[in-house]
N, C-alpha and C positions, 0 to 999 in steps of 0.2 A: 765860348768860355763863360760868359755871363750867364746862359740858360743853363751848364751844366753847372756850378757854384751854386743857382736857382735850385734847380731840382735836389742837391745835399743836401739844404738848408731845409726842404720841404721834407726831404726823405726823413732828417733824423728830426722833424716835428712828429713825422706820424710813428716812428719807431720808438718813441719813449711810450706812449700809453701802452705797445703790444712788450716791454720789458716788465714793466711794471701791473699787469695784469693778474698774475698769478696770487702777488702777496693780495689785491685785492678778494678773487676768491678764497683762500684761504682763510681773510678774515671772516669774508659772509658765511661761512659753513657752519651750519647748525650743530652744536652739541645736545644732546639731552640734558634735561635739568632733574631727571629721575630713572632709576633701573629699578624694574620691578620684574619680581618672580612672579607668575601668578602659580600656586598649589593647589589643588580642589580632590577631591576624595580621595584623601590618602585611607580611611577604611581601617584606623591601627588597630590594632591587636597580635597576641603573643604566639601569631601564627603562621603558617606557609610563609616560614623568613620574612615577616612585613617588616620586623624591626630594624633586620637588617638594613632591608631594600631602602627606608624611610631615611638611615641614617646616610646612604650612599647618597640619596636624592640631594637631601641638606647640605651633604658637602658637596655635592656636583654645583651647587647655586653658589656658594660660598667662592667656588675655586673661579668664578666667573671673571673675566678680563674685557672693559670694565669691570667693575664690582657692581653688585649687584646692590642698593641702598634700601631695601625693604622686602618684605614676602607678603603677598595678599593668599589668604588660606580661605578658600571660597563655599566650606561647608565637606560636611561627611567627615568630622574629623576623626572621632573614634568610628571603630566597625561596625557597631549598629545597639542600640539603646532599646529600640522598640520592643515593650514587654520583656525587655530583658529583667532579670533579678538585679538590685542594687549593690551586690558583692561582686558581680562579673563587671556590671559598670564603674567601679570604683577601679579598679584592677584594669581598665581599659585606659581610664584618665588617667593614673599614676604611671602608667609606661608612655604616655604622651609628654607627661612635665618632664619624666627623666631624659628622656632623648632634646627636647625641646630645650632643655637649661645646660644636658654635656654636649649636645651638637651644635646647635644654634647658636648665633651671634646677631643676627639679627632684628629688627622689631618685624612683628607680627601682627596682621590686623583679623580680626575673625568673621568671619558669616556665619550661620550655621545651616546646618544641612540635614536634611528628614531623618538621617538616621544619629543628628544629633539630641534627637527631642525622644522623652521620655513620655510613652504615649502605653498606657493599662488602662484598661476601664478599671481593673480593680484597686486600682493606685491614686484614684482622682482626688482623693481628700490629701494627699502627703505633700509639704509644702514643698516637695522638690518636682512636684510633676510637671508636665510639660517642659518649658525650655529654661525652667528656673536653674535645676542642677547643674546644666552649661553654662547660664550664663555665668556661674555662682564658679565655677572653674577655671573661665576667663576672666573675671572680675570684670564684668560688663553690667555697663545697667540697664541696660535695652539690648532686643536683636537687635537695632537699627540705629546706625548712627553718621555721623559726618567727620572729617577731619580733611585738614590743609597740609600739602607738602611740598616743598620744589613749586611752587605757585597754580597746582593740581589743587581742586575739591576731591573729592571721595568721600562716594554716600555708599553705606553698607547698608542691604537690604535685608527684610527677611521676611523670604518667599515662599517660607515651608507653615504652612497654616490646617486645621481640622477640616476636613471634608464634611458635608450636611450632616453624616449620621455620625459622626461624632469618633468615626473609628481609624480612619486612616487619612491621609493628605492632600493637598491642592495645592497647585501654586499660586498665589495673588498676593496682594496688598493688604487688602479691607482697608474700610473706607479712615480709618484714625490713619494709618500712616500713608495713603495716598495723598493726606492733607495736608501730614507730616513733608511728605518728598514735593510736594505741590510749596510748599510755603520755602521751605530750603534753596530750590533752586530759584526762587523770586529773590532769594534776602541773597542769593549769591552774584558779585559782581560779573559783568556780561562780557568781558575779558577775561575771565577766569574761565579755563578748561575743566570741564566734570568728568569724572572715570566712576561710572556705577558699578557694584560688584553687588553678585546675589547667588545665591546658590543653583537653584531653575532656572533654565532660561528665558528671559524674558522674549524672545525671538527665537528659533532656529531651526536650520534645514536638517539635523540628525534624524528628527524623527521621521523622515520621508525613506530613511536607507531600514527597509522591512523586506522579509523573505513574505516570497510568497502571494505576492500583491494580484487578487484580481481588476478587478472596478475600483477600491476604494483603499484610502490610508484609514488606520486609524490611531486618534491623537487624543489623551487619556489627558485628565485636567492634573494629574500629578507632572505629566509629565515636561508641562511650559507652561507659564503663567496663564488661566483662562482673562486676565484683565489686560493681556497686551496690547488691546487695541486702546483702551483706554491708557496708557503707559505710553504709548506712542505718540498720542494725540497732546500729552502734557511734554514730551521730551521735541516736538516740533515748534513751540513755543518757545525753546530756549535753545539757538543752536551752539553754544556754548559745552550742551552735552556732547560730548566725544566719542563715548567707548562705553558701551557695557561688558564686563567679563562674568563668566556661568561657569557651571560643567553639570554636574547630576548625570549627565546621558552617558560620560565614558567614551565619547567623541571627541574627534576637532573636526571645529567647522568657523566660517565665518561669512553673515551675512550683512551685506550693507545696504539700510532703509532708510531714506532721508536725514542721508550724511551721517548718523549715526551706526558706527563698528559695532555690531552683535558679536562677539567673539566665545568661542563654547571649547573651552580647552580638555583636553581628555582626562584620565586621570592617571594619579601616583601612582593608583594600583593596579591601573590598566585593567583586566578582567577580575578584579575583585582578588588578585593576585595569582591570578591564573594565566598570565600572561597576557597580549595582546586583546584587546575589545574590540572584535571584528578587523579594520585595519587600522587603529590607533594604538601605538605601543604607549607603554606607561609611560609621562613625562611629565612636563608640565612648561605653561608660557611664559615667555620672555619679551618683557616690553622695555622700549625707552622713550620715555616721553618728552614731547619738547616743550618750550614755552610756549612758542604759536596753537597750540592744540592738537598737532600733527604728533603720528607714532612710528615707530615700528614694532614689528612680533614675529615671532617664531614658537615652532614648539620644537621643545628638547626632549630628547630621550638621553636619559640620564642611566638606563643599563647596560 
């Protein structure tokens, strides 16, 4: 009798921690402290149904459960600027505010994207050329900028720069704002999680998916940052950085190089609104972010 009255006594010591278990995991489960869309070449203009398509997109992010608490628009935002005339680009911007101010609700951060730069030779003296007239639409003062949210950094890049002869693009830094992103992430506390966003990829395996391959790939300096390797080498230095998000290519992909998520989301417009971009239907990414630094993502296809 004594050994069994013994053994109850023990039994309901060890059966209170396995009662009480659950409310503990419940409490440790991580929520995010941010929902983010990522957008990237939505391509707008008053054509092949984009405005539609644009406005479905906007409310597919909006009707999100959670909610979604910001959109990062990662470049390409009108359909293409490059030696276009300034009455077709004006006419590109104003169907962008109007959808943006009857659809949207919520903030928006911008990059900008090669075909948001206004690039003529015979246009070079007019004070809007190059990436002046976008920023001038976004009311921005730089491509390039930083902000805090939900205890996220985010450094907005801008990746889309003049090629040697002066006529078409690259993707890099130059050296002013590698010094720029170089000094940022020093002045940024080392507890604090960064989410870079750029228009080019600064990493990614899209460009390896080519028809046709004998012996070699080949990999155009528009087409990914040619300074990645140096971008890598300052992003090892601080592993605080987390996530960089891209597109330009019209892919998903995602590469992970020294703990840092290269993430290359496809686009709104999928084939330039021709449907699907080889196997990436038009979408865009879905992130939650937490306060440890940790994420998750997805892509949606919102048609």
């Amino acid at each position: 009798m004594q050994r069994r009255s013994l053994f109850k006594r023990f039994g309901g010591l060890l059966l209170a921690p396995a009662v009480s278990l659950p409310s503990f995991a419940a409490d440790a489960e991580k929520k995010p402290v941010l929902r983010v869309a990522h957008i990237t070449d939505v391509h707008l203009y008053d054509k092949a149904g984009a405005p539609d398509f644009f406005r479905k997109c906007l409310h597919h992010i909006q009707s999100q459960q959670p909610k979604v608490d910001m959109i990062l628009n990662g470049g390409d935002i009108v359909f293409d600027m490059n030696k276009e005339n300034l009455s077709t680009i004006d006419v590109q911007w104003k169907l962008l505010h109007t959808i943006m101010k009857e659809e949207c609700s919520l903030p928006v951060h911008y990059a900008l994207g090669n075909h948001d730069i206004w690039w003529s030779e015979n246009n070079k003296g007019q004070a809007v050329y190059g990436k002046q007239y976008s920023l001038d639409q976004l009311q921005l003062n730089s491509p390039y900028y930083s902000f805090t949210k939900g205890g996220w950094k985010f450094i907005v890049l801008d990746s889309v720069h003049l090629d040697v002869d002066d006529t078409w693009y690259i993707g890099k830094l130059g050296e002013a704002q590698m010094i720029w992103l170089s000094d940022e992430l020093k002045a940024t506390d080392a507890q604090t999680p960064v989410c870079v966003l750029s228009h080019i990829p600064i990493l990614t395996a899209t460009l390896m998916v080519q028809d046709n391959i004998v012996n070699r790939w080949e990999m155009l300096g528009g087409d990914m940052h040619t300074d990645t390797a140096d971008i890598i080498r300052l992003f090892y230095q601080y592993p605080n950085v987390k996530l960089c998000l891209s597109g330009h290519i019209h892919l998903k992909d995602k590469v992970v190089y020294n703990n840092v998520a290269y993430l290359c989301d496809g686009a709104v417009s999928g084939a330039w609104w021709k449907g699907n971009n080889r196997e990436t239907a038009p979408g865009y990414g879905l992130l939650e972010l937490f306060a440890d630094g940790s994420f998750t993502e997805k892509y949606v296809h919102y048609q």
